[in-house]
C-alpha positions, 0 to 999 in steps of 0.5 A: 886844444889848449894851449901849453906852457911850452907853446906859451913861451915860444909862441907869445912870448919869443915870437913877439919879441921877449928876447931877455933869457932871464925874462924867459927863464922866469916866465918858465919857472913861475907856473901861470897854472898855480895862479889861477881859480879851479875853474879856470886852469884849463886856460892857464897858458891863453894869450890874453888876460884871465878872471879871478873873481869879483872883477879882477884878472891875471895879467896876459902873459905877453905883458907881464914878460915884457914889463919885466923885460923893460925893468930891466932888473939885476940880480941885487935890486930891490922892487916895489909892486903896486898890485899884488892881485893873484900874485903871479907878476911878483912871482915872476920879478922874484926870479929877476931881483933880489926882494919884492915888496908887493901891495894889495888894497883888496883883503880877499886878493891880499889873501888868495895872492900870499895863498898862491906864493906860499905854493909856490915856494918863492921867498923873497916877496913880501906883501902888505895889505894896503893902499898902494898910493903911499908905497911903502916908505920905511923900505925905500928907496927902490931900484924898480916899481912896477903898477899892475893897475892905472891910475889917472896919473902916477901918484908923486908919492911914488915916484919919491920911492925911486932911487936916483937912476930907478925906473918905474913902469905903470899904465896911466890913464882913466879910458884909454891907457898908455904904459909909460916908463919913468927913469928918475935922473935927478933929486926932482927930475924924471924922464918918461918913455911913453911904451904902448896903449894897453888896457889895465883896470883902475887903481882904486882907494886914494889914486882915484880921487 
């Protein structure tokens, strides 16, 4: 039997601990369903990750609310994502902030990612097709950034785009993977929170050489 939105939200989501309501309400709104290829609809709301194509997935849907819940965005705030894949992750911040700025280094992603925003009517997510090692420099600095691949280490780059008091949220390693939440608390000093192991694919272009 699948699986619905409604058990989706209470069942991996509120069970395992996703107490933020506007996590909650974000993951309510953001329709996983609109995200996803033809044939792959009839798994929409499955607890673990779904292909897209060529290698790449959408997220588990348990992962996307709790790196959101660990951002801990406010209505105002300006975010940087690093990964725009399907477009499903932006979609759900764009409920919590009041702007994403959203890089994807595939062309067809890039492409199939503004296609599902589009239908999705959210309008405050701006997306690049490029190599996200660099960021995006003339629109920061940034009160969030957010990786949805891993790179062996995260790129210094990106943590200069950091407001002081900003918070970065990346699973780093090339195997084995931990999520690790870095707080930027001076001009040169951060502090890193090492959250849990999880299991993203690599960052490509610049990050892997």
């Amino acid at each position: 039997m699948n699986t619905s939105k409604e058990e989706m939200i209470r069942l991996q989501l509120e069970k395992r601990g996703i107490y933020n309501p506007q996590v909650l309400q974000a993951m309510s709104e953001i329709d996983r369903i609109d995200f996803i290829p033809d044939d792959m609809k009839h798994k929409a709301y499955d607890d673990g990750p779904l292909p897209i194509g060529k290698g790449q997935t959408i997220s588990q849907p348990y992962i996307v609310a709790y790196m959101a819940q660990h951002l801990q965005l406010q209505p105002h705030e300006k975010v940087l994502e690093i990964g725009t894949g399907c477009g499903y992750n932006a979609a759900v911040l764009s409920k919590l902030a009041k702007e994403i700025y959203s890089i994807e280094i595939i062309e067809w992603l890039h492409k199939f990612a503004v296609k599902n925003l589009n239908n999705s009517g959210v309008k405050n997510i701006h997306t690049r097709n490029a190599d996200g090692y660099k960021g995006w420099p003339e629109n920061a600095p940034f009160d969030a950034i957010i990786l949805t691949a891993a790179p062996p280490e995260v790129p210094q780059t990106l943590k200069e785009q950091l407001k002081i008091g900003g918070r970065l949220l990346a699973p780093v390693g090339r195997r084995s993977q931990e999520l690790v939440l870095i707080t930027r608390t001076g001009e040169n000093t951060y502090k890193e929170k090492i959250l849990l192991l999880v299991n993203f694919v690599p960052m490509t272009g610049k990050a892997r050489k």
